[in-house]
N, C-alpha and C positions, 0 to 999 in steps of 0.2 A: 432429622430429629423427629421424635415421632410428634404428631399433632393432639396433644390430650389437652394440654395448657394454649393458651393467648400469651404473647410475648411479655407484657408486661410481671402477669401474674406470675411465667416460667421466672422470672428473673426475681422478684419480690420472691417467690417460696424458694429459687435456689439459695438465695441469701441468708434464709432461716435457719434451711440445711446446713451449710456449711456452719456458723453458728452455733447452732445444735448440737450439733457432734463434737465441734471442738470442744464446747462446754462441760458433754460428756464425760469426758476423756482428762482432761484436768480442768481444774477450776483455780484458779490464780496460784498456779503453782509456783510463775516467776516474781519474784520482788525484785524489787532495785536495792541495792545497798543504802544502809540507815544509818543514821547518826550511833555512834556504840555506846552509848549507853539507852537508846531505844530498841524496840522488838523491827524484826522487819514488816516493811508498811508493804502491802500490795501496789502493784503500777496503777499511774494518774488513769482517770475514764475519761474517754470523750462523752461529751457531753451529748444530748440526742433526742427525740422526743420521745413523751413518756408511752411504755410499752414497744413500740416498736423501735426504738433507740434510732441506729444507723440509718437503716434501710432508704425514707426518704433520701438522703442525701446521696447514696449511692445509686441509686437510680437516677436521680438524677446528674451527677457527676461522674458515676462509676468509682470500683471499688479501688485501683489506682492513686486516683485522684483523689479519694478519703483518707488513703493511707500518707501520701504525701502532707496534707494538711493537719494531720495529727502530729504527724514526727516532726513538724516545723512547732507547731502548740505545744504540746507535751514531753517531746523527746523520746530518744532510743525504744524506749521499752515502754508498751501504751497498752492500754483495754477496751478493746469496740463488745457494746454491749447492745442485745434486742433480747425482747420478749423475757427478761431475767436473766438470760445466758449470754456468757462471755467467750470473747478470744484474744490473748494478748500476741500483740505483735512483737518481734527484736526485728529492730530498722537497724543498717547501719554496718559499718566493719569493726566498730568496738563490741558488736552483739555477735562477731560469728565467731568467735574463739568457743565461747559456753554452747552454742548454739552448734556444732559440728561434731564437737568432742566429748559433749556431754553422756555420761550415762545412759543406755537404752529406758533403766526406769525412771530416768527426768524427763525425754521424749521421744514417748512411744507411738509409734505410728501403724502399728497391727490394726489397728480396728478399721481405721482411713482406708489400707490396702485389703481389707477385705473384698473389695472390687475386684479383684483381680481373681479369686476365687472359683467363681464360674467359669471366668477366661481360661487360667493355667490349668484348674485342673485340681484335684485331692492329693495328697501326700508332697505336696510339693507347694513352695515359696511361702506365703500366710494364711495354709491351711496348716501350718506344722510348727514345732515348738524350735526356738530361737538357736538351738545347738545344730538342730540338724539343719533349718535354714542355713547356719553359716557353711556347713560342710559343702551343699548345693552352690553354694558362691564360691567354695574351693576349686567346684569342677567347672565352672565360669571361669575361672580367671585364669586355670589352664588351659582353658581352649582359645579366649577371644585374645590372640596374639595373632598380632598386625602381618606376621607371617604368613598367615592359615590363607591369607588370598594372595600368597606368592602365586600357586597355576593358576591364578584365575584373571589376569592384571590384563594379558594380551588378548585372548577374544573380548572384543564387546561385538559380537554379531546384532543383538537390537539395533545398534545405533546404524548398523552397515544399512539397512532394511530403510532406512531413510532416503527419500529422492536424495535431487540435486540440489529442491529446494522447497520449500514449504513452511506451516506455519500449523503448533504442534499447542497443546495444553501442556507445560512442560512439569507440571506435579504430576498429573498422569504418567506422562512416559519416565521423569525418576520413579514414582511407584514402583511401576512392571519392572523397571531394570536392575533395584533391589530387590524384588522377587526372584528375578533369575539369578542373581549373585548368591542369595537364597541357596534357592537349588544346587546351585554345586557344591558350595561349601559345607552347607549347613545339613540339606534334607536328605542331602544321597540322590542318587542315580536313578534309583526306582522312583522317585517322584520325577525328578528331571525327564525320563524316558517316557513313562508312561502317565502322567496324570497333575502335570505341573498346571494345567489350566484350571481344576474343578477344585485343587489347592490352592490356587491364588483368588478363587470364587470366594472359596470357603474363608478363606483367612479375613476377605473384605467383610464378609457378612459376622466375621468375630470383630472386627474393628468397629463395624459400624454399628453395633451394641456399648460403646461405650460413651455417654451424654454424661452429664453434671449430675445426673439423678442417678446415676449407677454409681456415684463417689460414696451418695447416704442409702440407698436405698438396690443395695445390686440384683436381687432379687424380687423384684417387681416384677408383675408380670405384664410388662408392657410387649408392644409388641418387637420394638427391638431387641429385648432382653431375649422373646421369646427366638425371632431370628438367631441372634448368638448362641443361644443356645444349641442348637438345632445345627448353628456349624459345629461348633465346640465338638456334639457327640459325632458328626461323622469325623472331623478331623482327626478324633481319640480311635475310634475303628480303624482309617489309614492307617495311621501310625504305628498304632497296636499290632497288625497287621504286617505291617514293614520289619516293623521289630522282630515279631516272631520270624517271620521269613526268615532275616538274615543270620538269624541265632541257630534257627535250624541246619542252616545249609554252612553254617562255618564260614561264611566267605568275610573276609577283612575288609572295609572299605577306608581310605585316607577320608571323613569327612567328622565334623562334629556329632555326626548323629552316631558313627563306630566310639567316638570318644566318650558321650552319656552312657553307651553300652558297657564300655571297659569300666566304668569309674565305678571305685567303691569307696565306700565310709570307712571313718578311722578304726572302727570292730571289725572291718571286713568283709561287712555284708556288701554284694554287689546292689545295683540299684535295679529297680522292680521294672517291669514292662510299663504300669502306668507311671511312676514316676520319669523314666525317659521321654516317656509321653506329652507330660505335664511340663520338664525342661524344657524339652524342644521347641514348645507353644513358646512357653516365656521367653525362651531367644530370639524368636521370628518374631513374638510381637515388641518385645520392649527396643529390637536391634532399629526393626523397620521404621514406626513414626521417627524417633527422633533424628535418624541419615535423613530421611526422607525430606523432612524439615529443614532441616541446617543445610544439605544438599543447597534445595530451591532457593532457601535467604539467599542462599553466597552467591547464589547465581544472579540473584536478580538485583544483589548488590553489586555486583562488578557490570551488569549491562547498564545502573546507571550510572557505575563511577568509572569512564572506561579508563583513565589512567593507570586503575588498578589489573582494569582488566589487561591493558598491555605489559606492567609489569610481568605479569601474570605468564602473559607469552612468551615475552622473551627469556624469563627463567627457564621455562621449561625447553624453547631451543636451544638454549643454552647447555641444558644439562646433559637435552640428550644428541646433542653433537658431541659432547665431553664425554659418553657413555659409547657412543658409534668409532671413535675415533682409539678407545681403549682396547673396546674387541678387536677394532683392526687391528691392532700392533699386539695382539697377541693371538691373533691368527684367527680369529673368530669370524669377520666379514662384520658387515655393516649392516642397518638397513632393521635392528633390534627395535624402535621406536620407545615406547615409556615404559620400561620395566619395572616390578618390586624398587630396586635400587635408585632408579630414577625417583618413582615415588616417595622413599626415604629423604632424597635432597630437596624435596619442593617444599623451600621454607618460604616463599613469599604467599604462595597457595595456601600454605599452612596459615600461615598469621589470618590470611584473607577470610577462612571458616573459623578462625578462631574470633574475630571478630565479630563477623555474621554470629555468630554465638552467644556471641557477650548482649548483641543487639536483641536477638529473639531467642531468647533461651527455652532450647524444648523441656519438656514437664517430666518423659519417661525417666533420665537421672538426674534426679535432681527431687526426692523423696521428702529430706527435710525441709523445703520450701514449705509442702504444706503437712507438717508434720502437726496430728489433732494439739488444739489448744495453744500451740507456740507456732507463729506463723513467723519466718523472716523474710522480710520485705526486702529486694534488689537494691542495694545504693550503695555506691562505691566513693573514690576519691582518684576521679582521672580525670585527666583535659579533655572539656570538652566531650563527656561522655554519649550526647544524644548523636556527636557524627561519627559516620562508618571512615576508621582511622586504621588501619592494620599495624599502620607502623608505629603504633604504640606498642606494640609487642618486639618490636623491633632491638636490637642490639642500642647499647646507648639511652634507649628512654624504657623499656621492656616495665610495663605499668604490670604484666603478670606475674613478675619475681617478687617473691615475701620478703616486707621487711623484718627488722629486726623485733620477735617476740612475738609474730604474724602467724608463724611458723607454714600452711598451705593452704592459706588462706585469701591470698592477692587476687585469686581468678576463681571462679565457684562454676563456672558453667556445667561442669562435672564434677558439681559436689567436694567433698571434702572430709577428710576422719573418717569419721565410721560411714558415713555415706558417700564417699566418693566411689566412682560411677570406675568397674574393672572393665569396662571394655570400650574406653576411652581411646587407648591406641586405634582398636579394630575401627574404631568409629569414622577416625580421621582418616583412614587408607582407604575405608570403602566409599567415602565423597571425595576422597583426592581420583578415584579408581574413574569415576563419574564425569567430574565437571574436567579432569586433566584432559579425557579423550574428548568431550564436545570444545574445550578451547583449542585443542588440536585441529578437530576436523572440521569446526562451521564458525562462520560468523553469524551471530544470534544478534536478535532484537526484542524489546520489549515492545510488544503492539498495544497490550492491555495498560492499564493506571497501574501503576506501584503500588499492589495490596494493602489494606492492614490485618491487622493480626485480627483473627477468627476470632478467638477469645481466649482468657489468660486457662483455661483446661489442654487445649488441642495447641495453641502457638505457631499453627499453621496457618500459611497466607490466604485470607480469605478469597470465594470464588474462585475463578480460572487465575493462571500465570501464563498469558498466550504470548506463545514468542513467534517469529519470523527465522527462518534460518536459510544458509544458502553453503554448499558444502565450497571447501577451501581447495585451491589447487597445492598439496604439496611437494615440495622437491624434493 
């Protein structure tokens, strides 16, 4: 982060910011329901000192733990107010029904994602008007099919590149090894072959222009802005660059980056050299943190609940003895290890990141959490929500299934209604692709303390994740 602010004061003026803006953007637009023969009343205020309302108390408790204590005071629907300006909160599973499905013009979230701006690029995501955004989400939700990394399931050559035994930063090494999954599927050949390193530079030095002050303020000219920037435009050269290449020479590639090329709007127009441009940012970076994320949880959840982590194993011997044993009798030979299909059956894995999920849930989908002005706060109604429990997803108790009049609302990790997250599949195969081969090939340790969370922006495990590993002999 860059050094302009003292830690205190970074946190007291991020508070103002978000505030600020929310206040901008609407101002007690939510009521609660009123008596019917009165007008509706805006939501109850917490109370706070004069001018700066919240703030102390947030600093000292954090923002969390203010929100908890209001919705216990006040209930569902509350108003934290500083400096004159407001934000009302919807706490609660009786607040996500209006809160999900609501109208874009009840909660508009364009100005918040204006951050994102510099990152993706012009003519593309919330640099452009709300019709052709959704078209660009059409050519998303055709590509990010859990398929697209059928060829890519068998080589993990990173992971081969490991001793026999060692002791690894294990956010780092998921990082690179979503970069390289990256490059096959996503960037094409021509980055993979020639310049996957000075692309995985550039992308970190785009990542790492994104701080709490680029949420209100993205255009600052700090000096990590200025970095981002500075990758932003070579990466728009590669790209641009690739682009033209391939269009000139006609050559077809199987990857996402042939399918932006192909994709046209509902008029017909094909899409522009910058806007594929501008896409292809927005995949690589909204795909990256949050795998990257839920990856590490899950993992460092099951090194320290190993009962799951054995489940965990033996499903997958399981499955793919049951997979090796089908080729053979249809003449295929053995010896295939974790394929697509294997990956398909790994439901105990699955619950295991879906859990990790529900516990740390990453920020990239999940847009309406901080949508300006209506914020909805995490709280559910399950056993025992604060332990990592998978098999509540489970057959028989399955706490993700909607009840009656819920309608997709039981599980939010990836959103829901209009903001539900379309590459929710892709998400799940590319950490099953991950953690299935290191369960396979190493037994891992956690050497470092059980992180906390970085903070409620990034929801990555703070500092290193140092693990210990020692590879497995298999039969």
């Amino acid at each position: 982060m860059d050094h302009i602010f003292s830690t205190n004061a970074w946190l007291t003026i991020a508070l103002v910011f978000i505030i600020t803006l929310a206040a901008k953007v609407v101002r007690s637009s939510v009521t609660l329901p009123a008596e019917k023969t009165s007008k509706p009343r805006p939501p109850p205020e917490a109370k706070g000192a004069p001018l700066v309302g919240i703030i102390p108390a947030v600093l000292r408790r954090g923002l969390q733990a203010v929100i908890r204590e209001q919705h216990r005071a006040l209930g569902s629907v509350f108003t934290l107010r500083s400096l004159g300006l407001a934000v009302t909160f919807l706490v609660g599973p009786e607040c996500s029904d209006h809160f999900f499905h609501a109208p874009e013009l009840e909660i508009a979230i364009d100005g918040l994602y204006e951050v994102t701006v510099p990152i993706f690029g012009k003519e593309v995501g919330y640099d452009i008007d709300l019709d052709t955004r959704n078209e660009q989400h059409r050519f998303f939700a055709k590509m990010l099919r859990p398929a697209k990394l059928r060829g890519h399931v068998l080589p993990m050559e990173y992971f081969g590149k490991w001793g026999e035994c060692g002791v690894v930063d294990l956010m780092q090494e998921v990082d690179h090894v979503l970069m390289l999954i990256a490059s096959r599927c996503l960037l094409g050949k021509e980055v993979r072959e020639n310049m996957f390193d000075e692309v995985a530079s550039l992308f970190h030095e785009l990542m790492g222009g994104m701080h709490l002050i680029s949420m209100f303020f993205p255009y600052l000219p700090t000096p990590g802005h200025r970095r981002r920037d500075k990758a932003r435009a070579k990466l728009g050269e590669i790209f641009s660059q690739i682009v033209k290449t391939r269009k000139m020479s006609g050559r077809v590639e199987d990857d996402m980056l042939q399918d932006l090329i192909d994709s046209t709007y509902g008029d017909g127009r094909a899409t522009t050299d910058t806007e594929v441009t501008g896409l292809l940012v927005a995949l690589l970076f909204a795909g990256h943190h949050t795998s990257s994320t839920v990856a590490v949880w899950t993992a460092l959840r099951l090194l320290t609940h190993p009962e799951h982590l054995r489940a965990v194993r033996a499903e997958q011997e399981r499955l793919v003895a049951a997979a090796e044993q089908q080729r053979s009798h249809h003449g295929g030979g053995g010896g295939g290890g974790i394929d697509y299909g294997v990956l398909l059956q790994m439901d105990v894995l699955h619950r295991c990141i879906k859990e990790a999920l529900r516990l740390h849930p990453g920020h990239a989908d999940d847009p309406p959490a901080r949508a300006p002005g209506l914020h909805r706060a995490r709280q559910g109604r399950r056993r025992d929500p604060h332990v990592f429990d998978p098999d509540r997803f489970a057959a028989g108790r399955a706490e993700d299934k909607a009840v009656a009049g819920a309608r997709d609302l039981a599980y939010l990790s990836f959103g829901a209604g209009k903001h539900a997250c379309m590459g929710e599949g892709y998400a799940y195969q590319q950490i099953k692709v991950i953690l299935s081969h290191l369960v396979s090939n190493f037994e891992l340790k956690l050497e470092s303390p059980f992180p906390e969370t970085e903070d409620m922006l990034s929801m990555r495990p703070k500092g290193k994740a140092i693990v210990s590993y020692k590879r497995r002999t298999l039969s």
